[in-house]
One Martini backbone bead per residue (centre of mass of N, CA, C, O) as a GRO file, in nm:
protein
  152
    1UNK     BB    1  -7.542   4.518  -0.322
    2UNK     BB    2  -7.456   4.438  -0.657
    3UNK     BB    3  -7.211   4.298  -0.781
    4UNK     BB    4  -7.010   4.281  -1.062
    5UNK     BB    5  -6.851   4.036  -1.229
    6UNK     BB    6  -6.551   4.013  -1.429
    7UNK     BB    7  -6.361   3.867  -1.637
    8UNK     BB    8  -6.076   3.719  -1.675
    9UNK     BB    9  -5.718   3.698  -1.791
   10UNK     BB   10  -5.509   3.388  -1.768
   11UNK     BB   11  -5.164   3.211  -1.761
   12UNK     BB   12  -5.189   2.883  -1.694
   13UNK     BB   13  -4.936   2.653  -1.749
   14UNK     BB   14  -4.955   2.776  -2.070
   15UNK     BB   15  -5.305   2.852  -2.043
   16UNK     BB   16  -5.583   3.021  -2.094
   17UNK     BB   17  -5.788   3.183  -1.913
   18UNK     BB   18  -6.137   3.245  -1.791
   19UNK     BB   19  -6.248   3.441  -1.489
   20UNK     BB   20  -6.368   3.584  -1.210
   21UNK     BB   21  -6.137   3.403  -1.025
   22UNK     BB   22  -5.854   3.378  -0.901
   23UNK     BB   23  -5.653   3.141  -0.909
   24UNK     BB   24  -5.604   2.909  -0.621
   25UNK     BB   25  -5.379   2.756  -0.722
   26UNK     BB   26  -5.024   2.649  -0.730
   27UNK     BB   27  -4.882   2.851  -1.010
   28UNK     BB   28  -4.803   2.982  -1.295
   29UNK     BB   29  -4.935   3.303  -1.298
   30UNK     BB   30  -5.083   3.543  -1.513
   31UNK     BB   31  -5.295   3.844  -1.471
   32UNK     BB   32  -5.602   4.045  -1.542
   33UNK     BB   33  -5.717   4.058  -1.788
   34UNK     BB   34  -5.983   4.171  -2.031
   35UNK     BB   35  -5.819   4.041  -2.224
   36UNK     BB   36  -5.681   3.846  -2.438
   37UNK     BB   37  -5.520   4.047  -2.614
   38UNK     BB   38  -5.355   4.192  -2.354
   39UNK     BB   39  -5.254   3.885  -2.229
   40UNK     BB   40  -5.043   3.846  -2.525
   41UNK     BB   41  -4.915   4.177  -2.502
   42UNK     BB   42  -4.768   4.109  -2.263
   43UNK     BB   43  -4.680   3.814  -2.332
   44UNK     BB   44  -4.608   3.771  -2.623
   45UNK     BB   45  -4.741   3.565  -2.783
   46UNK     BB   46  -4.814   3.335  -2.973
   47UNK     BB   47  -5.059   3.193  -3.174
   48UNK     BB   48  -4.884   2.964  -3.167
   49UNK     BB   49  -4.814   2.682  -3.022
   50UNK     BB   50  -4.670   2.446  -2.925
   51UNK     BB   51  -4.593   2.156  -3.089
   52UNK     BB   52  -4.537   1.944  -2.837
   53UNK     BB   53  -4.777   2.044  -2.587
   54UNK     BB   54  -5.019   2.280  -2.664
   55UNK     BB   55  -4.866   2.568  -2.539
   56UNK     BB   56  -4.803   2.882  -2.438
   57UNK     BB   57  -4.588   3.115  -2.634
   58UNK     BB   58  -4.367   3.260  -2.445
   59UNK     BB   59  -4.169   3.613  -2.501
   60UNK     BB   60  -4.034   3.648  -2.201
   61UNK     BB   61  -3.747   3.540  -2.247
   62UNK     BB   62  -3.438   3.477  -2.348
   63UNK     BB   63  -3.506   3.213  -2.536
   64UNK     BB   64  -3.688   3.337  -2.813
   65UNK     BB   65  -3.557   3.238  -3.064
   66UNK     BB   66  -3.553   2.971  -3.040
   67UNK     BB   67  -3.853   2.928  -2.966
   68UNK     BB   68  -3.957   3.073  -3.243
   69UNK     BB   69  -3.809   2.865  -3.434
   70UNK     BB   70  -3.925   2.601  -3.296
   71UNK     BB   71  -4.199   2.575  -3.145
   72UNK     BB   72  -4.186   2.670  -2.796
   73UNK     BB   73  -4.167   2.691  -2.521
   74UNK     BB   74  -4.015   2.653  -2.235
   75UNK     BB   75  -4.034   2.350  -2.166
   76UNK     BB   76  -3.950   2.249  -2.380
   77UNK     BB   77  -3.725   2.343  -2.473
   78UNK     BB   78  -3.511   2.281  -2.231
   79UNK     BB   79  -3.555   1.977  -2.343
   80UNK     BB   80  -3.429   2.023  -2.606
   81UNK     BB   81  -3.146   2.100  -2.488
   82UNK     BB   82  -3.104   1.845  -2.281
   83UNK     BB   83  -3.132   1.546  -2.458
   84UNK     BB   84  -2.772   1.523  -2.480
   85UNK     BB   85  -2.730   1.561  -2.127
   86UNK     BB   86  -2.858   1.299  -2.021
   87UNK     BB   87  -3.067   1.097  -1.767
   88UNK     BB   88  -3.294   0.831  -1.756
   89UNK     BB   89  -3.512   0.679  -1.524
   90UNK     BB   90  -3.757   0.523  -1.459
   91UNK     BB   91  -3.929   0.770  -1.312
   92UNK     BB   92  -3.846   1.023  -1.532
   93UNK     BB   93  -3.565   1.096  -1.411
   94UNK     BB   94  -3.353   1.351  -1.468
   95UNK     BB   95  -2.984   1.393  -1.537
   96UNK     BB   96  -2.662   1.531  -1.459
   97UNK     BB   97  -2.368   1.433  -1.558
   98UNK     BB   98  -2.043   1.501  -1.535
   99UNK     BB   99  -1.755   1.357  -1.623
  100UNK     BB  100  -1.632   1.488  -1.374
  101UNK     BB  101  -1.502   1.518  -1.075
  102UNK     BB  102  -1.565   1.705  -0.781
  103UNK     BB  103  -1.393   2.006  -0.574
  104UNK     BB  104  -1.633   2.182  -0.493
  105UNK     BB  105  -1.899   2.349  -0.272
  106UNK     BB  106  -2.108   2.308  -0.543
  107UNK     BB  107  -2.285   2.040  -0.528
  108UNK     BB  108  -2.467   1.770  -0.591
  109UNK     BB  109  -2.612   1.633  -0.369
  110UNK     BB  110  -2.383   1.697  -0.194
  111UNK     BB  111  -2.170   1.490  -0.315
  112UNK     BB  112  -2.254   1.263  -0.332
  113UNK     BB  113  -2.243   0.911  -0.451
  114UNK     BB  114  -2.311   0.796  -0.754
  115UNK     BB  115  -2.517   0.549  -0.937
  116UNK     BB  116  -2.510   0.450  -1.283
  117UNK     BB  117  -2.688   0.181  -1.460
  118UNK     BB  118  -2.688   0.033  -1.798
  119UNK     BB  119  -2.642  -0.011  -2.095
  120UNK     BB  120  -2.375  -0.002  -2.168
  121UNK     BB  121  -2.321   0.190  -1.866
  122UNK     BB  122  -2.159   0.374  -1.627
  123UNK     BB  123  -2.208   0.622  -1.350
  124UNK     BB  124  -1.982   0.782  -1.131
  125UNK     BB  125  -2.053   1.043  -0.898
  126UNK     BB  126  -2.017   1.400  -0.696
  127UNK     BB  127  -2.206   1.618  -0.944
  128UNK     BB  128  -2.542   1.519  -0.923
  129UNK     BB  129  -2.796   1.675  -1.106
  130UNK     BB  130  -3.118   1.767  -1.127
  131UNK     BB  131  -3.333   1.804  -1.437
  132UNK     BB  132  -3.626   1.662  -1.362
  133UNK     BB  133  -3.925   1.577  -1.487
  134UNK     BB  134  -4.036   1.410  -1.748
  135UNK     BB  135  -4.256   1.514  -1.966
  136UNK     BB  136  -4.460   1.318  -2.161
  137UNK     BB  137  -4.435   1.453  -2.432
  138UNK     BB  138  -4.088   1.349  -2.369
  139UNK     BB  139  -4.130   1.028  -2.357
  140UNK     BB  140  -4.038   0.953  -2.641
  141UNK     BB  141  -3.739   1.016  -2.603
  142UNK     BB  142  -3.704   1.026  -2.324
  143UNK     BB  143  -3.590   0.733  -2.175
  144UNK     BB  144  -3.519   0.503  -2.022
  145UNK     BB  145  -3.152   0.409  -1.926
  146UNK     BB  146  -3.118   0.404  -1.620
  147UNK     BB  147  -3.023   0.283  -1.283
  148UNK     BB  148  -3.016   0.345  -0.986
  149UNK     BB  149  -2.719   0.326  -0.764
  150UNK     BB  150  -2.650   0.413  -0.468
  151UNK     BB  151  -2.407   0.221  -0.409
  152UNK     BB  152  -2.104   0.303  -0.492
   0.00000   0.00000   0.00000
């Protein structure tokens, strides 16, 4: 007996996709609906794009009034709220560093003591958080700044 096989659609990595089957890679991904349009309305899409990486804006996180006045997806914005609150390395990897030295245990790198060196500044800390690989999209924003000096 032939089954017949119905494609759905599927939320993968902020893009819409119709498949047949199951995307099979490891990735963020909701779906299985029949039409792009139930697709849409469960996971609340707006029909524009993020601005800056033209992937879909779902409205279904807490920041969503952000997201809908930007009109970021939900990475897009993330990053748009850490601009001026991290440091980025040549391999843009971005940090958070605290003013502060830390003294609970509860501590980024687990306590480690790191040493960021730049143009006229230097941060060393106990308490330096990754706050994740920047996206290319906010390559031209987000430049490295810092050279990491692991023997702080």
């Amino acid at each position: 007996m032939n089954s017949l096989k119905v494609a759905t659609f599927w939320l993968v990595d902020g893009k819409i996709v119709e498949s047949i089957e199951p995307p099979s890679f490891q990735s963020s991904r909701v779906g299985g609906f029949d039409t792009e349009e139930k697709l849409r309305g469960n996971q609340n899409i707006l029909e524009e794009p993020c601005c800056k990486c033209g992937k879909c804006i779902s409205l279904t996180y807490s920041c969503k009034d952000d997201m809908r006045t930007r009109k970021l997806c939900f990475s897009c914005n993330f990053w748009y709220d850490r601009m001026a609150q991290v440091i980025v390395d040549q391999n843009y990897h971005a940090y958070y560093v605290p003013m502060e030295w830390g003294t609970d245990h509860f501590l980024g790198f687990g306590g480690r003591v790191l040493r960021f060196e730049g143009d006229d500044i230097c941060y060393i800390c106990n308490n330096v958080w990754h706050a994740g690989r920047v996206p290319e999209a906010w390559r031209n924003i987000l430049k490295p700044n810092v050279k990491v000096v692991t023997n702080a």
